[in-house]
C-alpha positions as CSV (number, residue, x, y, z in Angstrom):
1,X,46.9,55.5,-39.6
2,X,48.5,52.7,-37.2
3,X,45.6,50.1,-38.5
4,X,45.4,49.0,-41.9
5,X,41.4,47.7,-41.7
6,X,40.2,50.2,-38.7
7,X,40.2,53.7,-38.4
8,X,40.7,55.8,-35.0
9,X,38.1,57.0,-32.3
10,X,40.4,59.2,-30.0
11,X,38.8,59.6,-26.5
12,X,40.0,62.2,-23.9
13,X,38.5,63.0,-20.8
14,X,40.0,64.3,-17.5
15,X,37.5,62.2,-15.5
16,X,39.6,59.1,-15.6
17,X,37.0,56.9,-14.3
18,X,34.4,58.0,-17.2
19,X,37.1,57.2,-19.6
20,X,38.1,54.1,-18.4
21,X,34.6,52.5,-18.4
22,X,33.4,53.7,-21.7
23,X,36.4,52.1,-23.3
24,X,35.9,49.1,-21.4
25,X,32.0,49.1,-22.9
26,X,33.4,50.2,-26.1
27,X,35.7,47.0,-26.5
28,X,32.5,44.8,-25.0
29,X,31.4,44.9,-29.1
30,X,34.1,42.8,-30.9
31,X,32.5,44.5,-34.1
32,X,33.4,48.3,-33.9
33,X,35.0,49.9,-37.2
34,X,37.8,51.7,-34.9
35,X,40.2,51.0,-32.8
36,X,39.5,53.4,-29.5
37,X,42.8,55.9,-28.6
38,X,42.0,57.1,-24.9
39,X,43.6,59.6,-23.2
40,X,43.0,61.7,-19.8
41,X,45.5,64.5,-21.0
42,X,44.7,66.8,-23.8
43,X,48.8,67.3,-24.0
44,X,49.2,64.0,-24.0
45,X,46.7,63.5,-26.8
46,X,47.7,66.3,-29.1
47,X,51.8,64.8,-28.3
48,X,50.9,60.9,-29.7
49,X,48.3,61.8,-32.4
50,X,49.7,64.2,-34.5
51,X,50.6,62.1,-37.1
52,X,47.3,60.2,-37.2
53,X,44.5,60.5,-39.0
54,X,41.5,60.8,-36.7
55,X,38.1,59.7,-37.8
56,X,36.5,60.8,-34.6
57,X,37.7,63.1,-31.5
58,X,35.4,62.5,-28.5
59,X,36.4,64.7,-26.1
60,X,35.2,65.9,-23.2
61,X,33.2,69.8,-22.8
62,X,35.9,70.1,-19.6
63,X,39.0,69.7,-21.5
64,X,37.7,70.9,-24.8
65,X,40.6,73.5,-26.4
66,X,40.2,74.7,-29.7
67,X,44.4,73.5,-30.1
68,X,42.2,70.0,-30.7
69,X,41.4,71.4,-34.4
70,X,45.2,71.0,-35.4
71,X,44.7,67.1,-35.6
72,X,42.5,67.6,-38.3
73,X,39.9,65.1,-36.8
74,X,37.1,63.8,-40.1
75,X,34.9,64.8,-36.8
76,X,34.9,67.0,-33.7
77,X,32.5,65.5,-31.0
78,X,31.7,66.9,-27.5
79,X,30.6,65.2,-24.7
80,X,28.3,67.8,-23.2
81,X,28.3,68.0,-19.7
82,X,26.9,71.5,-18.6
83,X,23.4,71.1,-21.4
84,X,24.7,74.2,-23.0
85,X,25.8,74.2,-26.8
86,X,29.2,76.5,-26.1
87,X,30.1,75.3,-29.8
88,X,27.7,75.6,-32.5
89,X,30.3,74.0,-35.7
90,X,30.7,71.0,-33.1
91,X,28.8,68.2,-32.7
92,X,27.4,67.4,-29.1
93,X,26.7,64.1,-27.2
94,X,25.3,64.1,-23.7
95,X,28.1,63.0,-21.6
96,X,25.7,61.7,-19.0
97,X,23.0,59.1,-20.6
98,X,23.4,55.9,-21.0
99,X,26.6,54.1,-22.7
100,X,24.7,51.9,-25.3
101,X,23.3,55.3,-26.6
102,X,26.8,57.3,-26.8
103,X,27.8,54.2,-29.2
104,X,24.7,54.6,-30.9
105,X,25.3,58.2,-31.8
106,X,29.0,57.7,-32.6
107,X,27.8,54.6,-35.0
108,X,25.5,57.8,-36.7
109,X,28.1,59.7,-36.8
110,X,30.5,57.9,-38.5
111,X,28.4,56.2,-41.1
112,X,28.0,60.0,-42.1
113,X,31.8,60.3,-42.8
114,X,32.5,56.7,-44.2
115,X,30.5,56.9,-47.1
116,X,28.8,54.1,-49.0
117,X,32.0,51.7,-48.2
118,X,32.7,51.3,-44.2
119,X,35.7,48.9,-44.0
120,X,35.4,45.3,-44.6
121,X,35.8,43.4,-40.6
122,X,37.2,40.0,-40.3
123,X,34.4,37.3,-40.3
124,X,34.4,35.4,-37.0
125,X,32.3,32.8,-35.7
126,X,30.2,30.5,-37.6
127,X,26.5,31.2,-36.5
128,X,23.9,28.5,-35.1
129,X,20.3,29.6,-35.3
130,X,18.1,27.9,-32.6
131,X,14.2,27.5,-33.1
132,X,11.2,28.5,-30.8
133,X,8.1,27.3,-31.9
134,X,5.1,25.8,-30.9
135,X,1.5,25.7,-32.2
136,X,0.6,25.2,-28.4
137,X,0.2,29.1,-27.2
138,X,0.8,30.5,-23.8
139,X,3.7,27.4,-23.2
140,X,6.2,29.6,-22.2
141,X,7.9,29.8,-25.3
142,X,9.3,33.3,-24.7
143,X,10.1,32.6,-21.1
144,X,11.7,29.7,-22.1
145,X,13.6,31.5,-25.1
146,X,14.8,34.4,-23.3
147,X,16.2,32.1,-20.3
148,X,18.2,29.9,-22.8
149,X,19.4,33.6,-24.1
150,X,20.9,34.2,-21.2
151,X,22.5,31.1,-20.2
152,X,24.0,31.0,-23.4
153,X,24.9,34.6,-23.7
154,X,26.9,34.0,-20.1
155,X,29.1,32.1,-22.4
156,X,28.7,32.4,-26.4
157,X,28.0,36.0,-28.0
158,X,24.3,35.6,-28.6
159,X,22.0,37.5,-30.0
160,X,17.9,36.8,-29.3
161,X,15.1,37.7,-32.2
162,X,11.5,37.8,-31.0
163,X,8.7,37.6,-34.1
164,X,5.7,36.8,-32.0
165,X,2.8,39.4,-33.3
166,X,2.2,40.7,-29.6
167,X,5.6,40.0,-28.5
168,X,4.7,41.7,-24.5
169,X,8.4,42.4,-24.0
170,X,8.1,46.1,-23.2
171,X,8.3,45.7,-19.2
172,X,11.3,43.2,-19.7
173,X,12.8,45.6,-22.2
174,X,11.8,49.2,-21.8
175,X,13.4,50.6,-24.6
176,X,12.0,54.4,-25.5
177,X,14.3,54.1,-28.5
178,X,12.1,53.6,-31.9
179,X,13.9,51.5,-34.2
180,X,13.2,48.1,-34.5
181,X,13.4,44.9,-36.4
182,X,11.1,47.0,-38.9
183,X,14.1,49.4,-39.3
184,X,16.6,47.0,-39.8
185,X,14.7,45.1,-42.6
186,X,14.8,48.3,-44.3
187,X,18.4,48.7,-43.7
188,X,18.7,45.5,-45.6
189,X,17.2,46.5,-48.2
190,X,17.6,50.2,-48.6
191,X,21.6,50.5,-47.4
192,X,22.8,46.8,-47.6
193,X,26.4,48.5,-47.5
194,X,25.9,50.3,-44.5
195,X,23.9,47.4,-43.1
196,X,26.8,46.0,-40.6
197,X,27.1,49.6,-38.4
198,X,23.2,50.3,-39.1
199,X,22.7,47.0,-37.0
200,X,25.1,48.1,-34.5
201,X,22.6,51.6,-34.1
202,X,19.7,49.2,-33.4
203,X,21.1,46.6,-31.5
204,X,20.1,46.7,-27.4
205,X,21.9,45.4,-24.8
206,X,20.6,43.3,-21.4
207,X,23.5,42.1,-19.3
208,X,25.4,39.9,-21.9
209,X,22.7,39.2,-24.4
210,X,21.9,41.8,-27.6
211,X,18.8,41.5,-28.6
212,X,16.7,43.6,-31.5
213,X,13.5,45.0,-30.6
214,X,10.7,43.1,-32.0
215,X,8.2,44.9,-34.3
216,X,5.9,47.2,-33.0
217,X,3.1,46.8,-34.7
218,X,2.5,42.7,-35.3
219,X,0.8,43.5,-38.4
220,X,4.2,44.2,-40.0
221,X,5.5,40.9,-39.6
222,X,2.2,39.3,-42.4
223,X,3.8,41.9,-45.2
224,X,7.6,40.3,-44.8
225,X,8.1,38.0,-47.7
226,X,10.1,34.4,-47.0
227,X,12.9,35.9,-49.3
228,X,13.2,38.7,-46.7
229,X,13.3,36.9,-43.5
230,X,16.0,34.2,-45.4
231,X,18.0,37.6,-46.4
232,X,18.2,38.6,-43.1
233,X,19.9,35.6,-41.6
234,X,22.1,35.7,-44.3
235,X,23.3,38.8,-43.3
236,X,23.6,38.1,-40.1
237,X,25.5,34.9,-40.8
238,X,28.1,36.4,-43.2
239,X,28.5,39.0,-40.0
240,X,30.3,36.4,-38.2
241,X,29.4,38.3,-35.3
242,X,27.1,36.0,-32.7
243,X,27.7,32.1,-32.0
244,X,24.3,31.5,-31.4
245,X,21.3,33.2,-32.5
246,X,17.6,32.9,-30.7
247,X,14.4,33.1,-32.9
248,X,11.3,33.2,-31.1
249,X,9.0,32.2,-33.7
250,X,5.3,32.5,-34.2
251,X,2.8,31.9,-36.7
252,X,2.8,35.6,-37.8
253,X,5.3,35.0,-40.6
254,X,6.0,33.9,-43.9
255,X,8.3,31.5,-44.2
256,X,8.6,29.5,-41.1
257,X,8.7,26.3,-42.2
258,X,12.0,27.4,-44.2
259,X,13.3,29.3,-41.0
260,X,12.8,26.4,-38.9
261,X,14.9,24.0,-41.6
262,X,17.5,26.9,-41.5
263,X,18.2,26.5,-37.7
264,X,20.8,23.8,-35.7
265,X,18.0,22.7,-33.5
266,X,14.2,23.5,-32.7
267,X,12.7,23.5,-29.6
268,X,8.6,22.8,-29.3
269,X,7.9,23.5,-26.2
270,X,4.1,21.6,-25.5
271,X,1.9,20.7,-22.3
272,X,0.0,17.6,-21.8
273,X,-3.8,18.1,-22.0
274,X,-5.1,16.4,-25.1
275,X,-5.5,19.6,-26.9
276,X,-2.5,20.3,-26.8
277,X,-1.1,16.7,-28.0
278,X,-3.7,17.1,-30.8
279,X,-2.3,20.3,-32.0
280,X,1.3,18.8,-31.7
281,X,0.1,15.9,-33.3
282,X,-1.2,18.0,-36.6
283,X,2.2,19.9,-36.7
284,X,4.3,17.2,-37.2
285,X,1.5,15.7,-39.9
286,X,1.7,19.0,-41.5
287,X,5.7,19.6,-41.7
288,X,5.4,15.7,-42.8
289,X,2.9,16.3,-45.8
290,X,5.1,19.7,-47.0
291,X,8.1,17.6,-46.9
292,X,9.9,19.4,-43.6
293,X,10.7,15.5,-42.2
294,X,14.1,17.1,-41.8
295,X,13.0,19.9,-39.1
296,X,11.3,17.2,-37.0
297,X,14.7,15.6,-37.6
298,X,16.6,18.5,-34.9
299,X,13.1,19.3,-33.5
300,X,13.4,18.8,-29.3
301,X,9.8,18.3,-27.8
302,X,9.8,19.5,-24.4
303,X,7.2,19.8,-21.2
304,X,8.5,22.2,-18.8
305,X,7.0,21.4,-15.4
306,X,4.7,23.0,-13.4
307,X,6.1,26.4,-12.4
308,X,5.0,27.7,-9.3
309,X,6.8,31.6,-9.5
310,X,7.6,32.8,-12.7
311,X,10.7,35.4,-12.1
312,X,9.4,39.5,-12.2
313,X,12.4,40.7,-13.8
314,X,14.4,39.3,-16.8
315,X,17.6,38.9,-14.6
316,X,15.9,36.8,-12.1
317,X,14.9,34.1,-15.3
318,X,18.5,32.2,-15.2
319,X,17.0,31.1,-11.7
320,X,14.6,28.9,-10.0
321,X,12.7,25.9,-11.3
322,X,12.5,26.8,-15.1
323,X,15.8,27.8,-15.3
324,X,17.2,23.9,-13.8
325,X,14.8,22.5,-16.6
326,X,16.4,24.9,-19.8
327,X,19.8,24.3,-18.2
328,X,19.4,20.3,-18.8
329,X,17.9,21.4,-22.4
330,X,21.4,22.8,-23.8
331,X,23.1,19.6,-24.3
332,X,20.6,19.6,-27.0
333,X,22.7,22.4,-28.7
334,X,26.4,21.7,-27.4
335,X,25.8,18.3,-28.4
């Protein structure tokens, strides 16, 4: 192999274009186990990688030539582009879906042929966790959350967690793929060696920001132990993958006192109407009397104003009035 830590995804498809922006989404995700080979030329191909040792050959239905087999691949893979199976000992991919769901079926496929041990990646950035939560509902929290997401994404890798028990994201995020934060606390605890490329087969992508679908079912999030959610951070810390991590927290969790202490800085977002203050008011005497002095330490109170138009679609959320006030809210985290 050429790599001493990655193995080799060799690409080939006559459709130049094709192959040039799925290597370009490919290398988006700093965290992939291979290095990608591409290659428009199957003679071209079979010429440089004879003498390596292929862990996947993606290769177009067009250009597909059973001469392929010589290089020995650990695994054929055909992007199908007619919807006929012409090869029934080769794996298929649909050529024409979407790219975050090729990678997610590669990821499947090669957790299949690197065992219990996938190789060890480089650690990168240290993580910062930033807080959402208020006791004040319907304070745009989320709105708020997902806009400071984005801004920072623009910049930082960044990854945004929702644990709200109705978190209402489906028309910002219609994803018709099942697995969820659910699935990846499983992961953590059922294949904690697999976990870093069983994240990567969960992980959706908006623009720049990744974000993990939030639980279906809210009723989920009550059964999580503290230990569980603090195991999960962990992981995601020793990853070394994102710069800055948003949780949107809520009530509907164990633990959140101990999340809130784990993160850089906490934003409580609030309105002004004396129920609100009161509630404030009786958080803070709360976090006082269980001795969390320290998360009001890095907690940042904050009164959005009055917003007239609230954006329709998540890419509109980094403008208008709301998005002016978050902007002025990030020297809270770049200091």
């Amino acid at each position: 192999m050429r790599n001493d830590t990655k193995d080799i995804l060799v690409l080939c498809d006559a459709e130049e274009e094709y192959a040039r922006l799925m290597t370009d989404f490919f290398k988006t995700h700093r965290d992939l186990p291979w290095e990608i080979h591409t290659y428009t030329k199957v003679e071209t191909l079979l010429w440089e990688e004879h003498k390596n040792e292929i862990a996947i050959l993606l290769v177009a239905e067009s250009v597909y030539t059973a001469e392929l087999k010589t290089l020995q691949p650990q695994r054929m893979v055909i992007l199908n582009e007619s919807g006929v199976i012409k090869c029934e000992n080769v794996q298929h991919i649909n050529k024409y879906q979407r790219a975050d769901h090729v990678l997610r079926s590669l990821l499947e496929i090669y957790m299949e042929i690197a065992g219990a041990q996938p190789p060890q990646l480089t650690v990168g950035c240290r993580t910062k966790f930033v807080g959402m939560y208020s006791p004040v509902h319907r304070c745009l929290q989320t709105t708020f959350a997902l806009t400071m997401s984005q801004m920072l994404a623009e910049e930082k890798h960044t990854l945004y967690l929702n644990f709200e028990h109705y978190a209402g994201l489906s028309g910002l995020f219609p994803d018709r793929q099942t697995r969820d934060m659910a699935d990846l606390l499983y992961f953590l605890n059922v294949e904690k060696d697999r976990f870093r490329l069983r994240m990567q087969t969960i992980i959706q992508r908006r623009g720049k920001l990744d974000y993990i679908p939030p639980m279906k079912s809210g009723q989920n999030l009550l059964t999580v132990t503290a230990g569980e959610w603090m195991q999960l951070l962990q992981k995601i810390t020793e990853l070394g993958e994102y710069e800055y991590v948003i949780l949107d927290l809520s009530e509907s969790m164990q633990g959140l006192f101990d999340i809130l202490r784990k993160c850089t800085k906490v934003f409580t977002l609030t309105q002004t109407d004396p129920i609100a203050q009161s509630k404030i008011m009786q958080y803070e005497q709360i976090l006082a009397l269980y001795e969390y002095e320290d998360v009001l330490g890095k907690t940042c109170k904050c009164s959005p104003p009055k917003i007239r138009k609230l954006p329709q679609e998540l890419e509109q959320y980094t403008r208008g009035d709301l998005a002016e006030y978050v902007r002025r809210q990030l020297k809270e985290i770049r200091g």
